[in-house]
Backbone as a printed PyTorch tensor [residue, N CA C, xyz], in Angstrom:
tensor([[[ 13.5080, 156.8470,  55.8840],
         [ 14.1820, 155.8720,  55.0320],
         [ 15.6570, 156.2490,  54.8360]],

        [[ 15.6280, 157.3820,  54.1810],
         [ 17.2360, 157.6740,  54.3380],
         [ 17.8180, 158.3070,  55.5060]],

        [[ 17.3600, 157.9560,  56.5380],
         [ 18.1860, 157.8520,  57.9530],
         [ 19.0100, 156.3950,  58.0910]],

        [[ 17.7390, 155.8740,  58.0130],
         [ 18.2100, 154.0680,  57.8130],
         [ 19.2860, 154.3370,  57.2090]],

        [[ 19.1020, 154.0790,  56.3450],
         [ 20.2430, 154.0240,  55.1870],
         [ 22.1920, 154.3680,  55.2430]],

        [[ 21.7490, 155.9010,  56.1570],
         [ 23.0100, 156.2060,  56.4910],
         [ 23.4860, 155.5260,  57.8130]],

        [[ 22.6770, 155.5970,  58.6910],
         [ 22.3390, 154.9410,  60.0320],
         [ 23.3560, 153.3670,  59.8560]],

        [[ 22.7300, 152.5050,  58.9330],
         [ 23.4270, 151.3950,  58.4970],
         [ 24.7300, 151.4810,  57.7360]],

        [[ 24.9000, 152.3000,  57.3280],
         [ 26.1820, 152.3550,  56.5550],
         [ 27.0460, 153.2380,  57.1530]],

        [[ 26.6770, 154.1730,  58.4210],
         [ 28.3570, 153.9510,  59.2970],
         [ 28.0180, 153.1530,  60.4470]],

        [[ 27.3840, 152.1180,  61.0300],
         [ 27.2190, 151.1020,  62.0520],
         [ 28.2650, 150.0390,  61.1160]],

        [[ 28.0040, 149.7650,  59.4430],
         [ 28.9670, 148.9710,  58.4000],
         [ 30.5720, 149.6210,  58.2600]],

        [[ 30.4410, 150.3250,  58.3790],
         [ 31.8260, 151.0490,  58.7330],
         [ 32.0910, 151.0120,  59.8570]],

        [[ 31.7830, 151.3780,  60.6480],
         [ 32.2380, 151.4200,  62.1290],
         [ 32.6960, 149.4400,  62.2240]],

        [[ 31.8460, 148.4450,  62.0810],
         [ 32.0550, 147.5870,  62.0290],
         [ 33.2110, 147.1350,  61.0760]],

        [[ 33.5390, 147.4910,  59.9490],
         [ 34.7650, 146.9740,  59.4710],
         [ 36.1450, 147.2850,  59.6910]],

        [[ 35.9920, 148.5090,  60.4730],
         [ 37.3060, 149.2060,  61.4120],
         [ 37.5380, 148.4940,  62.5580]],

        [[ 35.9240, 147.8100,  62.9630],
         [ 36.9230, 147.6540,  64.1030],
         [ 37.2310, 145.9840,  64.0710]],

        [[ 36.9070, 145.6450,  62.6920],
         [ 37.2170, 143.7570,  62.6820],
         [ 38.7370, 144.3530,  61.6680]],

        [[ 38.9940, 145.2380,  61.3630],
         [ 40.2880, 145.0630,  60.7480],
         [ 40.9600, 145.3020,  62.1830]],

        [[ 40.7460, 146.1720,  62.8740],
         [ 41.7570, 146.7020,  63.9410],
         [ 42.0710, 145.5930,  64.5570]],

        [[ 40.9430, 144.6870,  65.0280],
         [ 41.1240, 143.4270,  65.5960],
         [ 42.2220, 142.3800,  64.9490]],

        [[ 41.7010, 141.9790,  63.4180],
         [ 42.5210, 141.3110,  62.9380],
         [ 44.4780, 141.2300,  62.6130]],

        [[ 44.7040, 142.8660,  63.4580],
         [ 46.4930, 142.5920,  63.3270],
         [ 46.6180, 141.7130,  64.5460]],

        [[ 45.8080, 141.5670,  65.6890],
         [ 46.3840, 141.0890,  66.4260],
         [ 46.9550, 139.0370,  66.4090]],

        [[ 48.0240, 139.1830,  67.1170],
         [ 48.6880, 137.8270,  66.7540],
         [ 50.2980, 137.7910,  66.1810]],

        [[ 50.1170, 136.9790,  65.4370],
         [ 51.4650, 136.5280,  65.2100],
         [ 51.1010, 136.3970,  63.8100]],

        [[ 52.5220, 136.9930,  62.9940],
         [ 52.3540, 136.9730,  61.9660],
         [ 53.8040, 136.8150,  61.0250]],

        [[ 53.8950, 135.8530,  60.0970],
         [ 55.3530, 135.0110,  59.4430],
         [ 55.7670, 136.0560,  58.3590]],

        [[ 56.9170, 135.9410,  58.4660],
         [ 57.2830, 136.5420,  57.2250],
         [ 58.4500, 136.5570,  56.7500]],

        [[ 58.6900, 137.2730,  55.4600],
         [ 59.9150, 136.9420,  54.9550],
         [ 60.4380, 138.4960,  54.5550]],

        [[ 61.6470, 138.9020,  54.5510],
         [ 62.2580, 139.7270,  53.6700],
         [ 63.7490, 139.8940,  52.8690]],

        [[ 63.6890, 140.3070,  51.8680],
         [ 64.9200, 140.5440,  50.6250],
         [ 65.7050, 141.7730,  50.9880]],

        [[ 66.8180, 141.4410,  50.4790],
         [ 67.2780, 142.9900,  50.4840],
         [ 67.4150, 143.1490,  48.7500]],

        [[ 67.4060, 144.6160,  48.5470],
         [ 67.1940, 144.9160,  46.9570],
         [ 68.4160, 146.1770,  47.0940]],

        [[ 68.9370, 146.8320,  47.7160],
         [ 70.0460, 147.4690,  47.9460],
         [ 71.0530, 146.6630,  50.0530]],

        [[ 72.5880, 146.8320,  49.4060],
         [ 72.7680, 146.1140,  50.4140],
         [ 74.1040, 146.7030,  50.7160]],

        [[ 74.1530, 147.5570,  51.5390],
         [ 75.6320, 148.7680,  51.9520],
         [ 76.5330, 148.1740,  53.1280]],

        [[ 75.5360, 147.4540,  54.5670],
         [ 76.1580, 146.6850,  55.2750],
         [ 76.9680, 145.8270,  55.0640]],

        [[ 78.2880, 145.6430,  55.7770],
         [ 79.0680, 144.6410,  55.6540],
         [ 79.5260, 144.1200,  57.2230]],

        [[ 78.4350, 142.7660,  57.3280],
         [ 79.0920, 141.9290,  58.3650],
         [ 79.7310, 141.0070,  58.6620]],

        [[ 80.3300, 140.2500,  59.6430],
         [ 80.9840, 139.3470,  59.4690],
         [ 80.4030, 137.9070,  59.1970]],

        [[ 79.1360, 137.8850,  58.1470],
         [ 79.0140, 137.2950,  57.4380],
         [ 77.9810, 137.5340,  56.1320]],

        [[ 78.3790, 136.9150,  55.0590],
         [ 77.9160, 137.1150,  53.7340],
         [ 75.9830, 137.3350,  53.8000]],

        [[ 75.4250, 137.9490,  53.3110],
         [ 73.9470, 138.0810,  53.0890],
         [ 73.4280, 138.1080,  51.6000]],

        [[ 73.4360, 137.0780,  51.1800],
         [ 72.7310, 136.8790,  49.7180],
         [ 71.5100, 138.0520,  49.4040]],

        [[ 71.4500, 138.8390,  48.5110],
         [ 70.9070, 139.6960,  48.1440],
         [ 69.3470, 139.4010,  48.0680]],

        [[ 68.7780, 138.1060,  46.8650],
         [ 67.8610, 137.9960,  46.1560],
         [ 67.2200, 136.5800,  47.8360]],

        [[ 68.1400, 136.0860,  48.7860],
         [ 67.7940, 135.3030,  49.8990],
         [ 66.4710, 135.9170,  50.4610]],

        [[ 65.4770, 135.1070,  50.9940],
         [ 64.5420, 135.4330,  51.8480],
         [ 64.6630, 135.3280,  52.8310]],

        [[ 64.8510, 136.1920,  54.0050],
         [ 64.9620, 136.0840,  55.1960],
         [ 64.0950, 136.1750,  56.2280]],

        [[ 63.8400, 134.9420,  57.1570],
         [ 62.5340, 135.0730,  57.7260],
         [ 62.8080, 136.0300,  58.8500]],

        [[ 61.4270, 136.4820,  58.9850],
         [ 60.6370, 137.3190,  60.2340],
         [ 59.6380, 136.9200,  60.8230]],

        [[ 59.0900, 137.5100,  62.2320],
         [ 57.9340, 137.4430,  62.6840],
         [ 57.6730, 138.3830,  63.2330]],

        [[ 56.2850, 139.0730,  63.2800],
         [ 55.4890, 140.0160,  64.1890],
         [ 54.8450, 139.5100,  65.0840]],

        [[ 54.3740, 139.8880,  66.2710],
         [ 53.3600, 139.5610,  67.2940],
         [ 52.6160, 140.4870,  67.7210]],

        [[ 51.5010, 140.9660,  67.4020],
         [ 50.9050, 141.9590,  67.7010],
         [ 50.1070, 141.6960,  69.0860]],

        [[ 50.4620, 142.5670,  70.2740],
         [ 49.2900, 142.0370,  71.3080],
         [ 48.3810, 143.5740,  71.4830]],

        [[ 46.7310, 143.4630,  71.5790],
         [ 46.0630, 144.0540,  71.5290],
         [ 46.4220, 144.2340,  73.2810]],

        [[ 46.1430, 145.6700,  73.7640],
         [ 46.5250, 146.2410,  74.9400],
         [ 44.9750, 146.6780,  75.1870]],

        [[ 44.6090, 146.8660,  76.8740],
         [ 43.2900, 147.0360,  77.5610],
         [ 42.9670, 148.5820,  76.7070]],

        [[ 43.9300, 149.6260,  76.5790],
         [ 43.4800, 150.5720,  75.9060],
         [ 43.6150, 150.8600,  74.2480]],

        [[ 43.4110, 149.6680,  73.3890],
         [ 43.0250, 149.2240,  71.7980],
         [ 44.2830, 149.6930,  71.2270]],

        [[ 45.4830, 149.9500,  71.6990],
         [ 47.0850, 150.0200,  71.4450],
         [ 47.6950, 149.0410,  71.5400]],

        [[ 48.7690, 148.8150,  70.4270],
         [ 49.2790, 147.4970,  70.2520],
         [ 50.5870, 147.6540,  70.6370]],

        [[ 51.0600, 146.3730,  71.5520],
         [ 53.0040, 146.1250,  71.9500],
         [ 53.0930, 144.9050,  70.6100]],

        [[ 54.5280, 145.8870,  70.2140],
         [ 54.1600, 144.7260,  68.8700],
         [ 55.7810, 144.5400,  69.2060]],

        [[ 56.3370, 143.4420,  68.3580],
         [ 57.8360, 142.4690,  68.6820],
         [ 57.8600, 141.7020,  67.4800]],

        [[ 59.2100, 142.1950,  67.1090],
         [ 59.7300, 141.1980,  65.4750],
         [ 60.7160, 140.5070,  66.1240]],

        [[ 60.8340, 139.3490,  65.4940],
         [ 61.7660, 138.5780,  66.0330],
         [ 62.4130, 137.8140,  64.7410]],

        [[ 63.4850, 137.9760,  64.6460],
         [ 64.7400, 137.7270,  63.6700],
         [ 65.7990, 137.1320,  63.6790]],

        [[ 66.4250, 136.3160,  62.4670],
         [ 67.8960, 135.8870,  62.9450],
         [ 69.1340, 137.1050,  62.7410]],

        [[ 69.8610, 136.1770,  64.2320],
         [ 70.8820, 137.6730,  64.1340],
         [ 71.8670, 136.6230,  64.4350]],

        [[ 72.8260, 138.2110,  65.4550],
         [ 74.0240, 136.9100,  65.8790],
         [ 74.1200, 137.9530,  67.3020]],

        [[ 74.8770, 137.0250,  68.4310],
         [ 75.0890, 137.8340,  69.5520],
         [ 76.4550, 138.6680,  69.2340]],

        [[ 77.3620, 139.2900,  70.0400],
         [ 78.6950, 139.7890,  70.0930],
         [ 79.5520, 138.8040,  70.1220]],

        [[ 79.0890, 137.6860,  70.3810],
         [ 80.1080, 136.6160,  70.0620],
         [ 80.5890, 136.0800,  68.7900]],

        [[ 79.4630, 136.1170,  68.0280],
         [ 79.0820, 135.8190,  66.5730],
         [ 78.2350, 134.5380,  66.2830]],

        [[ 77.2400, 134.2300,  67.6250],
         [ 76.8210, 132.9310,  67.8420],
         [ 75.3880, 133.6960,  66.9280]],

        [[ 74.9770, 132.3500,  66.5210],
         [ 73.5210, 132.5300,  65.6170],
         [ 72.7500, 132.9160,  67.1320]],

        [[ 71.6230, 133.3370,  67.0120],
         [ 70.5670, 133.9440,  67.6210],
         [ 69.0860, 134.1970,  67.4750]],

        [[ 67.9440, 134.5130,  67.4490],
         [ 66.6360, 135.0420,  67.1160],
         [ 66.6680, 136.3600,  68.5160]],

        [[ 66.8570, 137.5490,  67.6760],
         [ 66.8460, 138.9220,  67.7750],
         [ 65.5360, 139.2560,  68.0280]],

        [[ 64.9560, 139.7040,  69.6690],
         [ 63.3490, 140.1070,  69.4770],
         [ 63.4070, 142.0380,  69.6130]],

        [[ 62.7840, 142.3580,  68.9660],
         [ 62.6380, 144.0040,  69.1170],
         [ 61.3460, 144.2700,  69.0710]],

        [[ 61.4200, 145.4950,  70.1750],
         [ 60.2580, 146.5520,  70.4930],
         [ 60.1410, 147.1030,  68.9270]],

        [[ 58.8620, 147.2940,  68.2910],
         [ 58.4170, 147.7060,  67.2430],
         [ 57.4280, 148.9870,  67.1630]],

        [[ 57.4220, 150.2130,  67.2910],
         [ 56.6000, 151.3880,  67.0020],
         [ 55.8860, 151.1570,  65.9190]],

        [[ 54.7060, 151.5300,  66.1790],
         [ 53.5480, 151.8460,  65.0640],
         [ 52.6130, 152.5810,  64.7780]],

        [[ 52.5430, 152.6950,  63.4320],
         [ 51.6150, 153.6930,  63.1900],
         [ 50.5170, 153.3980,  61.7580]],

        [[ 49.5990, 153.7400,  62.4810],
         [ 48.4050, 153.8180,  60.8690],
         [ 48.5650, 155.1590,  60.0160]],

        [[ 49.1000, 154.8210,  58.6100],
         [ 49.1550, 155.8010,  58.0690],
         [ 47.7720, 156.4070,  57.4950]],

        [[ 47.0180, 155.2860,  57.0520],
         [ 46.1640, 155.5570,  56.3200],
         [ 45.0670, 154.0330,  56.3740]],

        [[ 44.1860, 153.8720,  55.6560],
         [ 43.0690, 152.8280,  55.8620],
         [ 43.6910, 151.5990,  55.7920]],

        [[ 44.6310, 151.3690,  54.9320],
         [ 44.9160, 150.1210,  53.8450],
         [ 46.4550, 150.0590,  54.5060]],

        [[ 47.3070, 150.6460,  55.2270],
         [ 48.8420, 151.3020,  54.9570],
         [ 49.0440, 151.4860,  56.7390]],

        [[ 50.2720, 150.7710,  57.1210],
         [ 50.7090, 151.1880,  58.4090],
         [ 52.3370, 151.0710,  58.2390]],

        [[ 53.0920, 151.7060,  59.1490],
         [ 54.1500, 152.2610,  59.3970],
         [ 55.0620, 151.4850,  60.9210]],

        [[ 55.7460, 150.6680,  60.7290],
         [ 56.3330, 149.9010,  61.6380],
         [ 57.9090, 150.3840,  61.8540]],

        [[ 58.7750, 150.7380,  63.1250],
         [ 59.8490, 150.8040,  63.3190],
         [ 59.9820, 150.4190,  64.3540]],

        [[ 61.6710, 149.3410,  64.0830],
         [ 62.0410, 148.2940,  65.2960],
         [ 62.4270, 149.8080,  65.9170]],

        [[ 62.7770, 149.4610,  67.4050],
         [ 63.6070, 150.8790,  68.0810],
         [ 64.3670, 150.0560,  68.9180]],

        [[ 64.1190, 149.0330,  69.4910],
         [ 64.5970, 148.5600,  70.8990],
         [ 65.0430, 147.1420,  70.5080]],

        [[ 65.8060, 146.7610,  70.8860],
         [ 66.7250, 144.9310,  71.0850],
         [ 66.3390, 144.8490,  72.4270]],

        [[ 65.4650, 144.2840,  72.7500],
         [ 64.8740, 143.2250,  73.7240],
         [ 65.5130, 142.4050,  74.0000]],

        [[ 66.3030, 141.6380,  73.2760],
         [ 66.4600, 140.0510,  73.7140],
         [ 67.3870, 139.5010,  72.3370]],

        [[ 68.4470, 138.4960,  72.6210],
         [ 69.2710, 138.5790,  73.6450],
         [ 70.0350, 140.3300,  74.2300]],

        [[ 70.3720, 139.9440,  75.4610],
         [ 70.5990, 141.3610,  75.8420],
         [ 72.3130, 141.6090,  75.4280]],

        [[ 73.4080, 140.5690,  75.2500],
         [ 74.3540, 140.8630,  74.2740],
         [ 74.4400, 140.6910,  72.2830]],

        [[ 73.5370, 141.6850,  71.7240],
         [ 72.7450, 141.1710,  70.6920],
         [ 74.0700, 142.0530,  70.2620]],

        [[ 74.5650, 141.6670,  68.9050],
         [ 75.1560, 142.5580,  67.8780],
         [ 74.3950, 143.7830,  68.0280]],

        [[ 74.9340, 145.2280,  67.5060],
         [ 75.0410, 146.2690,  66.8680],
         [ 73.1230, 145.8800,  65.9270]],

        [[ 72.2270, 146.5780,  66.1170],
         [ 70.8040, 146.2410,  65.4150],
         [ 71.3490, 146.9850,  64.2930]],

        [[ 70.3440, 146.4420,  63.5550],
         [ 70.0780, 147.4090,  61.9460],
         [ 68.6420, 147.7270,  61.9620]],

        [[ 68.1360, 148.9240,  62.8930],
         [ 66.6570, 148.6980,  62.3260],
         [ 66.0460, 148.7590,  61.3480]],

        [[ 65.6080, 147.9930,  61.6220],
         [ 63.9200, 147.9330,  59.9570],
         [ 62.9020, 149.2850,  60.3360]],

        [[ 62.5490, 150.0520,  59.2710],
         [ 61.4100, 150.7860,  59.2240],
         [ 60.5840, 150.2270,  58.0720]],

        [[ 59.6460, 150.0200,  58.0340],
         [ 58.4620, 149.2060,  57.3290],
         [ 57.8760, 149.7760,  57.1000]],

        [[ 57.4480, 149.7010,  55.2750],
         [ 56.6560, 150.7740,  54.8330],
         [ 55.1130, 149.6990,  54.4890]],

        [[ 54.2820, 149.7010,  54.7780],
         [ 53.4810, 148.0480,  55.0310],
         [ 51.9770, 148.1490,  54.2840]],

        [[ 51.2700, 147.8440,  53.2470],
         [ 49.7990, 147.9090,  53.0760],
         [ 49.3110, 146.6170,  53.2920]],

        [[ 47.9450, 146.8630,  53.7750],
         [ 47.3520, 145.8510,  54.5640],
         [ 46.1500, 145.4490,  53.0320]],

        [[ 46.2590, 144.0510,  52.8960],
         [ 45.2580, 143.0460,  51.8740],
         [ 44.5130, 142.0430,  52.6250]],

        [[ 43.6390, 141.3530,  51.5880],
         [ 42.7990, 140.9340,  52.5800],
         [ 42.9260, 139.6030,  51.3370]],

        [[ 42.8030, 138.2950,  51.1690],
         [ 42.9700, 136.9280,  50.0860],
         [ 42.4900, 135.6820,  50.4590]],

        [[ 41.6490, 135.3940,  50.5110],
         [ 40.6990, 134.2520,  50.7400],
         [ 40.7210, 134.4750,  52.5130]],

        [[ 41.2560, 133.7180,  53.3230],
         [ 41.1890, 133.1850,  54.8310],
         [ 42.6240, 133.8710,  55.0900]],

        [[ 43.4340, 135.2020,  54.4130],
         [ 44.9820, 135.6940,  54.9300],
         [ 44.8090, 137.0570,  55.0270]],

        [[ 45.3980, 137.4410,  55.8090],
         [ 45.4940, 139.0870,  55.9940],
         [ 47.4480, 138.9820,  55.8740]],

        [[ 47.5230, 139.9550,  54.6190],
         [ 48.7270, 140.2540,  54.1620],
         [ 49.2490, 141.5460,  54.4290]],

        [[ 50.4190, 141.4650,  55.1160],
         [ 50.7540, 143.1760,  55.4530],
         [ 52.4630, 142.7730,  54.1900]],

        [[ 52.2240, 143.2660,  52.9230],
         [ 53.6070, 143.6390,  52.4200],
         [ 53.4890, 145.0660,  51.6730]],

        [[ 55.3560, 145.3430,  51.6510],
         [ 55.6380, 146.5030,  51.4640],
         [ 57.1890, 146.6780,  51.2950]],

        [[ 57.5230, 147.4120,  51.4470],
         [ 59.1960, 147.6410,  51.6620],
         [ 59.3840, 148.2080,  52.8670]],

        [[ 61.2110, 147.5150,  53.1320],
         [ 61.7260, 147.8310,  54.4680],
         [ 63.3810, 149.0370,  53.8260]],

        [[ 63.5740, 149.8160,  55.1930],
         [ 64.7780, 149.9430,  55.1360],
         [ 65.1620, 149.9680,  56.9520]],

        [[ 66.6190, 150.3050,  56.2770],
         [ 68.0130, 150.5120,  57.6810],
         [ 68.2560, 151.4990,  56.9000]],

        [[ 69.0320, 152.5670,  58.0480],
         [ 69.7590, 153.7190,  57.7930],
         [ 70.9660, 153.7470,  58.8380]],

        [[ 71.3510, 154.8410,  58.3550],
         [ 73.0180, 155.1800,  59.2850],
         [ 74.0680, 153.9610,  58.6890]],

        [[ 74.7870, 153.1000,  59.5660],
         [ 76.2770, 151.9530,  59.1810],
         [ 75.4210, 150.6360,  58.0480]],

        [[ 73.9700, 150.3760,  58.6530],
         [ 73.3460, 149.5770,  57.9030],
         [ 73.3380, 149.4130,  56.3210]],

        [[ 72.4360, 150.7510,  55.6150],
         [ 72.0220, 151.3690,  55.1940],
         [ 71.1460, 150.3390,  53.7060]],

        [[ 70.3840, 149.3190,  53.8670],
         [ 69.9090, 149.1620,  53.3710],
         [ 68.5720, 149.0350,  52.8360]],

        [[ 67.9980, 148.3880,  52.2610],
         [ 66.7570, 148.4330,  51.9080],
         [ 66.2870, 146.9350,  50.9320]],

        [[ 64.5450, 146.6220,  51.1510],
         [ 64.6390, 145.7140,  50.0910],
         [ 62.7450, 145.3030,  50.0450]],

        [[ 62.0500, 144.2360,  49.7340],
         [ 60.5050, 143.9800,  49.8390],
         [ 60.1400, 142.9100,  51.2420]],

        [[ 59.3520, 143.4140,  51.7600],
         [ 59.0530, 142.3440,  53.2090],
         [ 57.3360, 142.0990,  53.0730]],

        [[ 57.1630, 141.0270,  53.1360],
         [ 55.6070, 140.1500,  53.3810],
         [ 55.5380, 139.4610,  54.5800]],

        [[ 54.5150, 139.7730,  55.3240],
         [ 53.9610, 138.8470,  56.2830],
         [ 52.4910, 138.3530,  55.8040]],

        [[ 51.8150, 137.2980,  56.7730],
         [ 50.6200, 136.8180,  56.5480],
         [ 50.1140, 136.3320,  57.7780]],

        [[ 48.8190, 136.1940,  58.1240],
         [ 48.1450, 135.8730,  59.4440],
         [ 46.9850, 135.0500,  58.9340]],

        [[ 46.8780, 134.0680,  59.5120],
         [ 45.7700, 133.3860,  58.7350],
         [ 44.7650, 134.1290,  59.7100]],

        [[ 43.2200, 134.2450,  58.9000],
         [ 42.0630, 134.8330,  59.9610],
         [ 41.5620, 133.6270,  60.5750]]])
């Protein structure tokens, strides 16, 4: 009896790891603030503004994810744009993962990046899987502020 018991309750675990692991994959909307703001570009960035984002998580043959944020920017010209970047990741913990842009993908004359490092906990709210948390930039950037995404299941 209490083989069962345990028997079923890590087959229930094993099973909810691997429908969360499943569930980053996709595309996922979002928005972020800045709450400290040191950058100065050649144009104004409203502090308390929401600025949209997106993630795309693609699940890879070996259960590793190529993940890509895609953002408004501007090229070297100063033309508006949507900025896509290579995104590193990491699971910190059950609930909690760790995202940093590294790479400008696209356009290939993109402004000077500011990467985002993403500090991210993962929720779960009727039919949404919510990854929010706080972001920063460091080095010429140097800011910081709160970022939410959502994926419908």
């Amino acid at each position: 009896m209490n083989r069962r018991i345990i028997s079923t309750l890590i087959f229930s675990t094993f099973l909810f790891f691997q429908s969360f692991s499943q569930s980053l994959e996709g595309e996922w909307k979002g928005s972020y603030a800045y709450e400290k703001l040191i950058y100065f570009s050649d144009f104004d960035i409203p502090v308390d503004k929401k600025n949209p984002i997106k993630l795309y998580f693609k699940l890879n043959t070996d259960s590793s994810y190529s993940i890509y944020s895609y953002s408004k920017g501007k090229d070297i010209a100063g033309k508006d744009t949507i900025v896509v970047c290579k995104v590193l990741y990491k699971k910190t913990s059950s609930d909690s993962l760790y995202l940093e842009e590294t790479a400008v993908l696209k356009p290939s004359n993109a402004e000077p990046a500011c990467f985002q490092k993403m500090y991210l906990k993962i929720k779960r709210e009727k039919k949404l899987t919510i990854l929010e948390g706080t972001w920063k930039s460091e080095g010429e950037c140097n800011s910081s502020g709160k970022i939410k995404f959502t994926k419908k299941d």
